[in-house]
C-alpha positions as CSV (number, residue, x, y, z in Angstrom):
1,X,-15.0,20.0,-0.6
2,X,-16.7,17.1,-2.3
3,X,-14.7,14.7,-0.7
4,X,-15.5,16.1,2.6
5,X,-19.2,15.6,1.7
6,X,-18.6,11.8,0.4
7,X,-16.9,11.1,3.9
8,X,-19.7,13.4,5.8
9,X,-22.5,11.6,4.4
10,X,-21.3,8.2,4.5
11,X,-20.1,8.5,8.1
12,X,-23.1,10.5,9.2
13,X,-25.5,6.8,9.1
14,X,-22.9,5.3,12.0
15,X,-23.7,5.7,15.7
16,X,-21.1,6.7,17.4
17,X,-20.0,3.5,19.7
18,X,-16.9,3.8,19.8
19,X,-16.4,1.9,23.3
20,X,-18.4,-1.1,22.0
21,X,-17.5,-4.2,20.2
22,X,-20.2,-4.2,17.4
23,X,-18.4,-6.9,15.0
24,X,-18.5,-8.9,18.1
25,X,-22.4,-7.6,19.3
26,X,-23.2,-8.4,15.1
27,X,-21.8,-12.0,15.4
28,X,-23.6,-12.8,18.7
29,X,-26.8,-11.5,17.3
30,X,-26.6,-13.9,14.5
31,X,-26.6,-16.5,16.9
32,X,-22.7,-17.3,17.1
33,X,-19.7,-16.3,18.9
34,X,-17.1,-13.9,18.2
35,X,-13.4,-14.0,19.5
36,X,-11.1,-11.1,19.8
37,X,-7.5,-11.5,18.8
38,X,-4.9,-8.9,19.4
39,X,-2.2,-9.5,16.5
40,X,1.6,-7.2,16.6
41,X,2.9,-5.6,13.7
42,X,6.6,-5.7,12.6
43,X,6.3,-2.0,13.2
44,X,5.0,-2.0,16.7
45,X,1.4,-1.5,15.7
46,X,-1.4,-3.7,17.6
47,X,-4.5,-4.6,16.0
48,X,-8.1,-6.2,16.2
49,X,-8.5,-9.2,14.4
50,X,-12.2,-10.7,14.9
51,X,-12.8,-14.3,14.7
52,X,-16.6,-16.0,14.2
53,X,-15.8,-19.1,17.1
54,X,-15.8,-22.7,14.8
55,X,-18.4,-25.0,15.6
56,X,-18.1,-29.0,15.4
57,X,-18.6,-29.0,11.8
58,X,-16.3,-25.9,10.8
59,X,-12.9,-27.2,8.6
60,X,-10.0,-25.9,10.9
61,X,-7.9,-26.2,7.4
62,X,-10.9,-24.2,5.4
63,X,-9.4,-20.8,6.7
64,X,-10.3,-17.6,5.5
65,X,-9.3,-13.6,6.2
66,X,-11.5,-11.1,5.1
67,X,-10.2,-7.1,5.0
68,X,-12.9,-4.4,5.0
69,X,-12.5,-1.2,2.8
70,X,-11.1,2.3,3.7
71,X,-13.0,4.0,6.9
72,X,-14.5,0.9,7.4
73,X,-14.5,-2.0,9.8
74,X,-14.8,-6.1,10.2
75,X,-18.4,-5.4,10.2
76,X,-18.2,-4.6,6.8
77,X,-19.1,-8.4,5.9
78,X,-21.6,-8.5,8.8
79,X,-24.6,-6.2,7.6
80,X,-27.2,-8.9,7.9
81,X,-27.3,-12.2,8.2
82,X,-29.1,-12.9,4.9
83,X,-26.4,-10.2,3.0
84,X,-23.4,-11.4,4.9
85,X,-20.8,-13.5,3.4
86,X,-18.5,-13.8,6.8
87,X,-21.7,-15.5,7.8
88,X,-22.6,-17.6,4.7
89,X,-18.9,-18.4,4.7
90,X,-18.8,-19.7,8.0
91,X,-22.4,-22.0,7.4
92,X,-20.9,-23.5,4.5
93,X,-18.0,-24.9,7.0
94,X,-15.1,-22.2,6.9
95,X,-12.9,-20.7,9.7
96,X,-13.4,-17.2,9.1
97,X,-10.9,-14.4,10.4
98,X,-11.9,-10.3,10.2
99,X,-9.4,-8.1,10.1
100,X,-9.3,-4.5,11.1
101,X,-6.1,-2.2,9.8
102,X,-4.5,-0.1,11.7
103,X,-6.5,3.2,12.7
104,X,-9.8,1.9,12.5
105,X,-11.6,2.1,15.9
106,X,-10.5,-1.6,16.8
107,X,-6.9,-1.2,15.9
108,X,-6.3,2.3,17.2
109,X,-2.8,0.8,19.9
110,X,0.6,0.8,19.3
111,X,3.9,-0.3,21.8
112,X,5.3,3.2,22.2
113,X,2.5,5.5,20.4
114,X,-0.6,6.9,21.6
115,X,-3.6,7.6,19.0
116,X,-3.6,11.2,19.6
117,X,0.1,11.4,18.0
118,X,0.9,12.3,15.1
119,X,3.5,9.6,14.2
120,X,0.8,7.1,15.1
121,X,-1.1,8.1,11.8
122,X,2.1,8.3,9.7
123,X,1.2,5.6,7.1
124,X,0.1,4.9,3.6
125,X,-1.5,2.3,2.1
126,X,2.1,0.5,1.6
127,X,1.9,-0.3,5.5
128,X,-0.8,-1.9,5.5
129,X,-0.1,-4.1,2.9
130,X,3.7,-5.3,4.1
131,X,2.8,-5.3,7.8
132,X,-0.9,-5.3,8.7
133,X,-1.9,-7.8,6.3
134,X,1.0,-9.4,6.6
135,X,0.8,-10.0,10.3
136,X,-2.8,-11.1,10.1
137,X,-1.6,-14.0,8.2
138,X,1.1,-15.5,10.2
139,X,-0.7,-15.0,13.1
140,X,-3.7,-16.9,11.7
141,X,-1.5,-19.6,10.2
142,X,0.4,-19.8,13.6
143,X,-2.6,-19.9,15.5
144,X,-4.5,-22.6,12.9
145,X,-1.5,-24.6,12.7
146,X,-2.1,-24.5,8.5
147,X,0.0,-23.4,5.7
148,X,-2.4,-21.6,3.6
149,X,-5.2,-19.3,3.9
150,X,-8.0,-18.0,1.2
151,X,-8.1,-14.0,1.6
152,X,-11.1,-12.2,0.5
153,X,-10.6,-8.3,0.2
154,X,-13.3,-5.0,-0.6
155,X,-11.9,-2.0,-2.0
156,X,-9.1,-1.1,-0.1
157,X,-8.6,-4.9,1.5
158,X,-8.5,-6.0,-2.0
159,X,-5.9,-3.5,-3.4
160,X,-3.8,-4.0,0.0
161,X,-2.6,-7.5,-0.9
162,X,-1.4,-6.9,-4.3
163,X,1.1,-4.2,-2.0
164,X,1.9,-7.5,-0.1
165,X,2.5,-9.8,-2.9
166,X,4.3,-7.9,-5.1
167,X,6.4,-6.6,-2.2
168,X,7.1,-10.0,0.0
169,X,6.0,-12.4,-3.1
170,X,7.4,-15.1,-0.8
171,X,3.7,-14.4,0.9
172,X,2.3,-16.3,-2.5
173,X,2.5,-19.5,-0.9
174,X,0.8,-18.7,2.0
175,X,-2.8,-17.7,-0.2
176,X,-4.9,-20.2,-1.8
177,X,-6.9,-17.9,-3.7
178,X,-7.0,-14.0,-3.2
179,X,-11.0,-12.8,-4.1
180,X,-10.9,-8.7,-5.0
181,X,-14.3,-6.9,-5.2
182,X,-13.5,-3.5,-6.4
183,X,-9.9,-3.3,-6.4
184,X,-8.5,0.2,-6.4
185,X,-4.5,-0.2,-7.7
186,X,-5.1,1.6,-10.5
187,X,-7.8,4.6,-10.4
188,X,-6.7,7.2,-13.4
189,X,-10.3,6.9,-15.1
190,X,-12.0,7.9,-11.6
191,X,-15.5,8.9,-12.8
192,X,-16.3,11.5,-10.5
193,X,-14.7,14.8,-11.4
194,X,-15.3,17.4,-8.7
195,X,-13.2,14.9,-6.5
196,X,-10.7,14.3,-8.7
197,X,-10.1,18.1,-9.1
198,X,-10.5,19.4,-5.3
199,X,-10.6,16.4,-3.4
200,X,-6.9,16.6,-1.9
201,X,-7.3,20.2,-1.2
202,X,-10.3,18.9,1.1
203,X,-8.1,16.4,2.6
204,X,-5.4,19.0,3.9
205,X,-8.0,21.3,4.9
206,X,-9.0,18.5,7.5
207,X,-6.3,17.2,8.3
208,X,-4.8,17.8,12.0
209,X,-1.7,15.5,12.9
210,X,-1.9,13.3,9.5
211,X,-5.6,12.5,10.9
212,X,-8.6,13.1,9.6
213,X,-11.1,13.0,12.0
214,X,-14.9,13.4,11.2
215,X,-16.2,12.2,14.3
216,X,-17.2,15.9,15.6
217,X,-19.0,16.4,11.8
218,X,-20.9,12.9,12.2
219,X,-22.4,13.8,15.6
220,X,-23.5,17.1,14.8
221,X,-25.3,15.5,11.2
222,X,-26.1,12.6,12.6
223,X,-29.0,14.1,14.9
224,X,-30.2,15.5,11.3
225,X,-29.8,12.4,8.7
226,X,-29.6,9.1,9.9
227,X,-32.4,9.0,13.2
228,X,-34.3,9.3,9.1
229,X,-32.9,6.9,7.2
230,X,-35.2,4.7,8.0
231,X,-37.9,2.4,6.3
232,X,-40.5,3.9,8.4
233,X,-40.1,7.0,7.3
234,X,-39.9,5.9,2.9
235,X,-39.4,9.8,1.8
236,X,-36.0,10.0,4.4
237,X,-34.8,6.2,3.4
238,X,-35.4,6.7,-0.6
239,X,-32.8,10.3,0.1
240,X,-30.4,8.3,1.8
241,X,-30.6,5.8,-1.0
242,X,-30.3,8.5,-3.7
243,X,-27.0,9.7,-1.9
244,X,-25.7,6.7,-1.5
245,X,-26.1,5.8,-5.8
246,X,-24.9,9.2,-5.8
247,X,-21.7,8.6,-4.2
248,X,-20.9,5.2,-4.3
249,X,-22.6,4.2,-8.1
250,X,-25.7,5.2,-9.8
251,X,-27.5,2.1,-9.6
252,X,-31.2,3.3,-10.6
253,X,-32.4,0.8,-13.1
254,X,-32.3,-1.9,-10.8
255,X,-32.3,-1.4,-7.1
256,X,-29.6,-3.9,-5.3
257,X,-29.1,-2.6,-1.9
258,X,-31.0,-4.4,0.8
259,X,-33.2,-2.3,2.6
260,X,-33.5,-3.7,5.7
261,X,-29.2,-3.7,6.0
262,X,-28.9,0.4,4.6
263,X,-29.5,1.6,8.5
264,X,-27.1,-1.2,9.7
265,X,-24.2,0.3,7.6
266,X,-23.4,1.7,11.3
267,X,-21.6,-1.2,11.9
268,X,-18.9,-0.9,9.8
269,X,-18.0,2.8,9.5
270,X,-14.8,4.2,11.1
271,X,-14.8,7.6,11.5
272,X,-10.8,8.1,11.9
273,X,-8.5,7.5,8.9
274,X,-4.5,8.5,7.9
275,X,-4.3,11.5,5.8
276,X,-1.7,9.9,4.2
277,X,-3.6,7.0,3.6
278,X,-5.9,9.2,2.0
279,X,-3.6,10.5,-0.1
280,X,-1.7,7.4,-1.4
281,X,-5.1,6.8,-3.7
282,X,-5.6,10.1,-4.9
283,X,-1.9,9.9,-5.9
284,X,-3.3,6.6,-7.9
285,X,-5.5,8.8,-9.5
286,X,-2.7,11.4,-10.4
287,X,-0.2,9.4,-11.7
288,X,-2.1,6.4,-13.2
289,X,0.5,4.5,-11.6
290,X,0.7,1.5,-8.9
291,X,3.3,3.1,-6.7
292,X,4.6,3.5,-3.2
293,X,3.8,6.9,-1.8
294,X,5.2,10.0,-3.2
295,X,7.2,11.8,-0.4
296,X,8.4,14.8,-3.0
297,X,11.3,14.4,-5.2
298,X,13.6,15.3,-1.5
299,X,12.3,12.7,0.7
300,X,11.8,10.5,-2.0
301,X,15.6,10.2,-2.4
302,X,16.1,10.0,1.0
303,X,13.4,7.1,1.5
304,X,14.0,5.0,-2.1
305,X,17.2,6.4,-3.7
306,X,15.2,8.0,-6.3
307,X,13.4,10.9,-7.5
308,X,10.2,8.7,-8.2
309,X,8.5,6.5,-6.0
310,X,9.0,3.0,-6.8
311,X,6.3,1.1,-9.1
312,X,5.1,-2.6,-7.3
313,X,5.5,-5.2,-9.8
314,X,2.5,-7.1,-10.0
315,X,3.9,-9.4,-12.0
316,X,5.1,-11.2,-8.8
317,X,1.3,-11.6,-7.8
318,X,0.9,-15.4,-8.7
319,X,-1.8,-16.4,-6.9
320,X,-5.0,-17.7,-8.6
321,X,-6.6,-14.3,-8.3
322,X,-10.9,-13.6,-8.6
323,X,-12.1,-10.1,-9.7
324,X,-15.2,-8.6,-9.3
325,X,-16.1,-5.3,-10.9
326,X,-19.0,-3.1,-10.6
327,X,-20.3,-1.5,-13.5
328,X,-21.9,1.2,-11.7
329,X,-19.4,2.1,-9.5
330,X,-18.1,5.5,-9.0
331,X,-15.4,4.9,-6.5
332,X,-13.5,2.2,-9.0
333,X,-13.8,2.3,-12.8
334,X,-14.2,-0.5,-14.8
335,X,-11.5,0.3,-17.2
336,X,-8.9,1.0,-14.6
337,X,-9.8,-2.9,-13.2
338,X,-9.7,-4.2,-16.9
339,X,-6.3,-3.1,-16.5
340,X,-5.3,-4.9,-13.6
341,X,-6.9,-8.0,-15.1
342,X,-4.5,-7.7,-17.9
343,X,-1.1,-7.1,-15.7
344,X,-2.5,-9.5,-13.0
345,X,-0.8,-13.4,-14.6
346,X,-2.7,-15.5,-12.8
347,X,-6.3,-14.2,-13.2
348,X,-9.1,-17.0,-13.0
349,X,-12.3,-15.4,-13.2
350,X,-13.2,-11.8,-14.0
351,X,-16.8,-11.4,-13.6
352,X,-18.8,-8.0,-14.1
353,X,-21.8,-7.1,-11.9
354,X,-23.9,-4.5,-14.3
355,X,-26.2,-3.5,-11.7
356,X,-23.8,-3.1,-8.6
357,X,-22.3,-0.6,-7.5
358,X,-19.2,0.4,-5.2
359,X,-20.8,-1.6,-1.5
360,X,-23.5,-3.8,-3.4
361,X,-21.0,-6.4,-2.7
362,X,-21.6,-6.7,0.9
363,X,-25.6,-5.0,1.3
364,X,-26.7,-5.9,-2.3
365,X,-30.0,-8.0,-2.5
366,X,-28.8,-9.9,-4.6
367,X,-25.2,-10.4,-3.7
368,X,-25.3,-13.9,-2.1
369,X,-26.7,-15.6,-5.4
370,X,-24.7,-13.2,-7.8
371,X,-21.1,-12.9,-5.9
372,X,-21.1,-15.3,-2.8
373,X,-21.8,-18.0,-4.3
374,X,-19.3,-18.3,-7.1
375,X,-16.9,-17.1,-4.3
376,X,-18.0,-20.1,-1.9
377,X,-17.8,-22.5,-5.1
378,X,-14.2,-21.5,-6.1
379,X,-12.8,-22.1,-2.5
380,X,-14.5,-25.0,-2.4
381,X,-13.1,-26.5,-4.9
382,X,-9.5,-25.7,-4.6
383,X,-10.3,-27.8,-0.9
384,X,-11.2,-30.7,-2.7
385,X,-8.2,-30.6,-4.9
386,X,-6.3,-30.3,-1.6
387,X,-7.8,-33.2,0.1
C-alpha cells in the first residue's frame, strides 16, 4: 500500500498532457529548439529520443545522452532553466540527446504491438539496458557521425547502463565517461521499511496486463493536491515539500529543492510503467544481488539454463565511471552505492551530497554549483585530452 502512496503522491503534481510534447514545449520556453527523433529497438520497440537543436558554437563531437529515472521522462533534466543541467550542458557547448525508455508516454509504439497489450509491457529492467540504451547510442553515434558519447544517467538511467556494459561490454568503447546520480544496482539496505515489506503486494494489486497504470488515481487527486502545491498558497507548498522529504529523503536541516521548479515536476512524470519493471528492483532489494530478472525456478530454466537468474558481472564495466550519492536519500542507500563503488574498477570520483536527497540532483538549489559543475568539468577535460 505504501508503494501505491509513493507513486500516488508523486504522480498526482503532473498534469495530465499526455497528447503534448512538454520536453519539447520546456526546451522552446528556454529559448531553444527541440528535435524529435524516433530511434528502433532490436526488439521492435520505437522510442522518443529528444534533442536540444546545436547552435553555431555547439561541439558536434561534445555529445552527450542523458536517461531520466523510473516513471519519469526527458524532462527530468529540464525543470528550470537555472536547475537544468540538459540546459547548462548545452551553454557550455555540448550536443545534448534525451532519452525516453520504452513505456514512458514518448516511447509508448512498437512494429507489431499496441500499448494496450499486454506483451507490449513485458519487460524488465534488463531490456532497457541491452536494447533501449543500446539503440539510443548507435543511433546517436550514426546520426553524429562520432565514435563516442558521454552518458549521464538518474536513478534508474544510471543503474540501466551497468545492464548494458556488463552485458555487451563491447559498448565500453562507445562511452567516454558514464556520470550515475543515485544508482540503484544494488538496494538490500533500502531504508524505508513499510515498502520493503508490502510494497510488491501493492504492485500486483495494481497491476492489469503487466501495467501499472495510475493515470485514473492522478486525475481524481490531482483536482485535490497539486492545483495547491503552489508558492502562493506557502501552508499547501510547505505539505507537498514535507511529502516529498518524506518519500524521496529527509532533507530538513537544509532545504535544497528549488521552489520555483517543485510545481514544474509535471514535466517529467509518466504515469504508465511495466510491472515487471517494477519488480526487477524490488527483487534487488530481496536478494541483495545484481541480477537478471527472476522468472521462478521453472521459467528460469527455460530462459537461462538455470535455477537462478544470472548475476551481471560488473567487472566488465571499464569505463571511467562518476558517482554521486545522496546522503539523505530514501530511494537509494548510501551503503548499497559504497558497494558498487567498490566492484565498479574503473571509479574516478565518488562524491557524497550530505544534504540531497533522492531528485535534489536535478531541482536542488544548489545542484548546478554542487553536481553540474564537477560533471561539466570532468567532460571537459577528457575533450581536451581528445583534441
Amino acid at each position: 500500500m505504501k508503494l501505491f502512496i509513493i507513486f500516488s503522491i508523486l504522480l498526482i503534481i503532473t498534469q495530465l498532457k499526455s497528447e503534448e510534447d512538454l520536453t519539447i514545449k520546456q526546451i522552446n520556453s528556454f529559448g531553444f529548439k527541440g528535435e524529435i527523433h524516433k530511434v528502433e529497438t532490436a526488439d521492435n520497440y520505437l522510442l522518443t529520443l529528444h534533442r536540444i537543436k546545436p547552435r553555431k558554437f555547439t561541439n558536434s563531437s561534445q555529445v552527450v545522452l542523458l536517461v531520466h529515472g523510473i516513471c519519469c521522462t526527458s524532462s527530468e533534466f529540464l525543470s528550470s532553466k537555472r536547475t537544468s543541467l540538459a540546459i547548462f550542458l548545452f551553454e557550455n557547448g555540448f550536443d545534448v540527446f534525451l532519452g525516453n525508455v520504452r513505456g514512458n508516454k514518448y516511447s509508448k509504439s512498437h512494429k507489431n504491438l499496441n500499448h494496450e497489450n499486454k506483451e507490449f509491457w513485458n519487460f524488465s529492467l534488463h531490456e532497457l539496458g541491452i536494447f533501449d540504451l543500446a539503440a539510443f547510442i548507435d543511433f546517436i553515434l550514426k546520426f553524429t557521425k562520432n565514435k563516442k558519447l558521454f552518458y549521464i544517467g538518474h536513478s534508474q538511467g544510471a543503474t540501466i547502463p551497468l545492464i548494458l556494459l556488463s552485458s555487451k561490454p563491447e559498448y565500453n568503447e562507445k562511452i567516454y565517461q558514464l556520470h550515475l546520480s543515485a544508482p540503484a544496482p544494488f538496494m538490500s539496505h533500502f531504508p524505508n521499511v513499510l515498502i520493503k515489506k508490502y510494497g510488491k503486494q501493492a504492485v500486483k494489486t495494481f497491476t492489469k496486463n503487466n501495467l501499472i497504470n495510475l493515470t485514473p488515481i492522478i486525475e481524481v487527486l490531482h483536482q485535490n493536491l497539486y492545483k495547491h502545491c503552489s508558492l502562493n498558497q506557502p501552508l499547501y507548498f510547505i505539505t507537498c515539500m514535507i511529502v516529498e522529504f518524506l518519500i524521496l529523503g529527509d532533507n530538513f536541516t537544509k532545504l535544497e529543492a528549488d521552489h520555483e521548479t517543485f510545481d514544474k515536476l509535471l514535466t517529467f512524470l509518466s504515469p504508465n510503467v511495466s510491472s515487471t519493471q517494477v519488480l526487477h528492483f524490488f527483487q534487488f532489494i530481496e536478494s541483495g544481488k545484481f541480477r537478471q530478472f527472476d522468472y521462478g525456478r521453472k521459467k528460469n530454466l527455460e530462459k537461462y539454463g538455470m535455477i537462478e537468474p544470472p548475476e551481471y558481472d560488473l567487472k566488465k564495466v571499464v569505463t571511467p565511471t562518476y558517482i554521486y550519492c545522496a546522503e539523505r536519500d530514501r530511494v537509494v542507500a548510501r551503503k548499497d552505492i559504497e558497494h558498487l563503488r567498490e566492484i565498479l574498477p574503473n571509479v574516478i570520483t565518488y562524491k557524497l551530497l550530505k544534504n540531497y536527497n533522492h531528485i535534489d540532483f536535478d531541482i536542488g538549489i544548489n545542484a548546478r554549483k554542487d553536481v553540474h559543475k564537477d560533471i561539466l568539468k570532468a567532460m571537459k577535460m577528457n575533450s581536451k585530452r581528445q583534441s
